[in-house]
N, C-alpha and C positions, 0 to 999 in steps of 0.2 A: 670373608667379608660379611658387615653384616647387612644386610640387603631390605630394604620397607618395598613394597607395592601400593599404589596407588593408579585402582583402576573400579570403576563400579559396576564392569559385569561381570557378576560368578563365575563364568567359565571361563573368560580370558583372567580372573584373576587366579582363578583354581590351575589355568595352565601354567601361568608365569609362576605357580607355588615349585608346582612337580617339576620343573626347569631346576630352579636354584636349588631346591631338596636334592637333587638328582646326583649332585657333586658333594664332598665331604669338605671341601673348601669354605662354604657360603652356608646361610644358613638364613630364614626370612625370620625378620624381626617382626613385624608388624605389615597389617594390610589396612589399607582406609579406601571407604566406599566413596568419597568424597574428596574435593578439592581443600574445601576448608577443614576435613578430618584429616586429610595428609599435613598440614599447617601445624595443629596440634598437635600431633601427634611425633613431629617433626621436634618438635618445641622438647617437649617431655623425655624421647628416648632418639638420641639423635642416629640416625644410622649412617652407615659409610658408602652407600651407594640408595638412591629411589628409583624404582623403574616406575616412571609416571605416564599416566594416558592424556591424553588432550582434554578428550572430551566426556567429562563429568558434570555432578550439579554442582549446586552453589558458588563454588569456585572452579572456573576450568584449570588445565593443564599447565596453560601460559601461564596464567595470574595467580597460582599456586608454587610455581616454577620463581615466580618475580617477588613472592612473600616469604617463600623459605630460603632464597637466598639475600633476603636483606634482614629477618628473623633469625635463623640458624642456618646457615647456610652449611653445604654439604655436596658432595657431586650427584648430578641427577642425568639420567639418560630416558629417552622419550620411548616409549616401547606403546607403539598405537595404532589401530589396525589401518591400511594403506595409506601411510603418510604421502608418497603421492598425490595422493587426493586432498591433501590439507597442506599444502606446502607454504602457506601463508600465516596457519597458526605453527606450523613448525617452526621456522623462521622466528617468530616472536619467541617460541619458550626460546630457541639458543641463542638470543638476543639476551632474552631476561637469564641466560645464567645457565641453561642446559649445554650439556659437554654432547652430546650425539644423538642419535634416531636410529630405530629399527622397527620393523613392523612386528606386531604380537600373532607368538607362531599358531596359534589357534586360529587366527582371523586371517592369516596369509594366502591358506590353501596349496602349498607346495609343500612335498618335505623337506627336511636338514634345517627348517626353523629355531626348532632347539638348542642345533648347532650353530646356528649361526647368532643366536642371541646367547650364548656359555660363551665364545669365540667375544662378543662384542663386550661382557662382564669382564672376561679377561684380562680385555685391553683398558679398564676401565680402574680396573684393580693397580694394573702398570702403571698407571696414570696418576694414580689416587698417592698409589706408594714412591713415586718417582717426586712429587709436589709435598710428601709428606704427612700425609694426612688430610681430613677434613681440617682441620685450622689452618691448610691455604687457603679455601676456599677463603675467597673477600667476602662483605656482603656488598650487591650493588647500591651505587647510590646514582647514578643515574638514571635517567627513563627512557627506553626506546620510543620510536614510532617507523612505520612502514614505509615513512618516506611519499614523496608525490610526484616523480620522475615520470615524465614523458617517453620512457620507452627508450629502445635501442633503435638505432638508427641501421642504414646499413652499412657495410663496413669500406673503409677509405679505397683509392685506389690502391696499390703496392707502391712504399714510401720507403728509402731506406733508413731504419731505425738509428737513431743516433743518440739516446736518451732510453733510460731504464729506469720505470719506481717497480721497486722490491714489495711487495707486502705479507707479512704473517700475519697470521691469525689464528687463535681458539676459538675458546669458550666466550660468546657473546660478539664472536668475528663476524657474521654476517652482516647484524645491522650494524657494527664500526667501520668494517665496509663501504656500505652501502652510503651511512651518514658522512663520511670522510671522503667521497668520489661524488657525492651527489651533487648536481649543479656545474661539473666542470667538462668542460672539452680540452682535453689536451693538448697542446703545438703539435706541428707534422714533423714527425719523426721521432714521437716517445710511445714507448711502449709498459703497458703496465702489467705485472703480472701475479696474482694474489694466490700465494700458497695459506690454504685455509684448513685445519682438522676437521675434516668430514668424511662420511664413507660415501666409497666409490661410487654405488647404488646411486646414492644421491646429488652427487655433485652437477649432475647435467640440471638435476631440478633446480640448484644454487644456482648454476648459471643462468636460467631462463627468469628467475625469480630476482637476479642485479641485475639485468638485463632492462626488465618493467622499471626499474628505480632510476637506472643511470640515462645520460645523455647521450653515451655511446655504446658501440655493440659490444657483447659479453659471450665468451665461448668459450668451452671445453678446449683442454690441449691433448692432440691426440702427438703420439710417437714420432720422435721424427718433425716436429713442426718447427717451420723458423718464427723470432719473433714478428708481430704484428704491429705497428704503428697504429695508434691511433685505437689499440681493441685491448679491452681487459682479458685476459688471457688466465681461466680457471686450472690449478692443478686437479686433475679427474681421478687418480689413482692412487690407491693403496699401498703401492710402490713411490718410492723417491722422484720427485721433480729434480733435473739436474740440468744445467747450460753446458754444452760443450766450446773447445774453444773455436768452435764454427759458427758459435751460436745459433746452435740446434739444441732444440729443448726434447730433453729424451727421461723416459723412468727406467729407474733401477730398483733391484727388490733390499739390495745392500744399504747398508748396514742390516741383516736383518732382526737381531735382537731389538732395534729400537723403538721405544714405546710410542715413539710420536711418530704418524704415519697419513700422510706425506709432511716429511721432516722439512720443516723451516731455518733450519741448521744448516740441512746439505743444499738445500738452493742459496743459500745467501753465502754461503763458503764457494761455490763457483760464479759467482757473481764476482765476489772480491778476487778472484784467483784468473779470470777467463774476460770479466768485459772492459773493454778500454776506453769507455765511452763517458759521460757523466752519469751518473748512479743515484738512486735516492733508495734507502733501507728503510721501510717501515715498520715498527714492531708493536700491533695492537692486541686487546687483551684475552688472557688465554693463563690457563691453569701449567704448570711446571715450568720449565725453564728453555723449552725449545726455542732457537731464536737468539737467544743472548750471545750467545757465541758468535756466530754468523755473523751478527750485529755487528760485533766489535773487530769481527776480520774485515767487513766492508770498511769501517771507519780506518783503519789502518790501510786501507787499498785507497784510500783517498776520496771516499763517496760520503755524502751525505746519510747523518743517520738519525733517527725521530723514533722515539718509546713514547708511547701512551702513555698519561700519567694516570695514578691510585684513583683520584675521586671521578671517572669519567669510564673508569674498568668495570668490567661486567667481574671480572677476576680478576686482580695483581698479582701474575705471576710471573709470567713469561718477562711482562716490561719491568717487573722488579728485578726478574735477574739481571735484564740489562744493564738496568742500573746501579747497580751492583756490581757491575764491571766496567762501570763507564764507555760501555760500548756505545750507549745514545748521546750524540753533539747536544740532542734538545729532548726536553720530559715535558711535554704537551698534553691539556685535554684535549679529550677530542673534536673538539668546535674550532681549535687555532690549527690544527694540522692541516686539512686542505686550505687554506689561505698560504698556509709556506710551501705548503707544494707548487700553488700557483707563483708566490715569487720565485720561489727556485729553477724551477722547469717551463713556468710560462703558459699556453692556453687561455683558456675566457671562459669567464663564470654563463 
């Protein structure tokens, strides 16, 4: 691949060099000291992958992140020292268009950083090549914002669940998320549960950061859980999210060649195969084609199914392949989606 950096302190940009050099795979095309130098720089020699920082001059991270994917867009991963600590501008760039987060192995202070940023290029490259190239990459046309959510509540008594919304999500899955759940309280006895591309690392931080957005409470899924009525319910691992037919939510590390990881395919395929309940399938935006499948076995299982449509995508890809297989009943922006939830499944705004 050919790889840009986009970070303005010499040392973490000197590390992130000898990283990518390090392999005979990749190769770094270009380094910009700057946000608005990643921009042009973007413009002129497009690369296949940007590991970009947050926090730069003139233009930061996000709004570098939200210019070159509506300019030239291309897949970008956030490499920036204890994102952690920034979980709010995180969240924005993979709003505006960033595929994942790692922390910059210079800046981190443990070892096996290196590895774990080649490890994160990898899956990046899978992803790049599985979608086809940079010319899936959409450019957005929508605008995020952080939302104004009152916080999570605590969570209901023990209800039993009689109602299931499914949700995927990529690239730009957070805030469709977040904007698509914001303002609703669910009926007693539906349960939501949102398979989203993110690394494991991070996921608790996704959860506490929907959590601040939504009306209701948001939590990690650990092994072994049943569903929850009334709580959004994060997949947390690297491993496969999967329902059994006891509806017990368990991961598995199988399929393991597959490049999308926790796969939105294998939870929506035991959704259609295991719940006998009413269903609702949502498939919002997100770079390759995970999901469409899924999609269209739930539609076939007799559930409710909804794809995000092109102009309201951070990426069209996931919801184009759905439709593309007529897996989705309805191709909605994202502003009409939580209104049919609400008719379909019921709750108060």
């Amino acid at each position: 691949m050919k790889i840009a950096i986009a970070n303005d302190v010499a040392m973490a940009a000197e590390a992130l060099r000898r990283v990518v050099a390090s392999t005979a795979e990749h190769q770094v095309l270009w380094i910009a000291r700057t946000g608005a130098e990643a921009v042009r720089m973007c413009a002129d020699n497009l690369p296949d992958l940007i590991l970009m920082d947050l926090n730069m001059p003139e233009l930061d991270g996000v709004e570098a992140t939200r210019q070159i994917m509506e300019q030239s867009p291309c897949a970008i991963l956030v490499v920036t020292g204890r994102p952690q600590d920034n979980v709010n501008q995180v969240f924005r760039a993979l709003g505006a268009g960033a595929l994942d987060v790692t922390a910059t192995p210079v800046l981190q202070g443990k070892p096996g950083g290196d590895a774990e940023l080649l490890a994160k290029i990898r899956t990046m490259d899978k992803l790049i090549r599985h979608s086809g190239g940079s010319q899936a990459m959409m450019p957005r046309t929508a605008a995020s914002s952080n939302g104004n959510g009152n916080g999570a509540e605590g969570p209901e008594a023990v209800v039993r669940v009689t109602s299931l919304l499914a949700i995927g999500a990529s690239t730009g899955g957070p805030m469709a998320v977040s904007k698509m759940l914001a303002g609703w309280k669910p009926p007693r006895g539906c349960a939501v549960v949102v398979v989203q591309h993110i690394d494991q690392h991070f996921a608790d931080n996704f959860a506490h950061w929907l959590g601040e957005q939504l009306e209701m409470p948001v939590r990690t899924i650990e092994e072994g859980d049943d569903l929850l009525a009334g709580t959004v319910l994060i997949a947390k691992s690297n491993d496969h999210l999967t329902l059994d037919q006891n509806y017990r939510l368990r991961y598995d590390a199988n399929p393991k060649d597959y490049a999308y990881r926790p796969s939105v395919d294998v939870f929506f395929h035991c959704v259609a195969q295991h719940w006998k309940g009413e269903a609702v399938g949502v498939l919002l935006t997100g770079m390759g084609r995970d999901g469409a499948e899924g999609l269209l076995a739930m539609r076939r299982a007799g559930h409710t199914t909804i794809a995000q449509d092109q102009a309201s995508s951070a990426v069209y890809g996931m919801p184009r392949a759905a439709a593309e297989l007529d897996a989705a009943q309805m191709i909605l922006p994202l502003a009409k989606i939580g209104p049919v939830l609400r008719n379909t499944l019921g709750g108060r705004s």
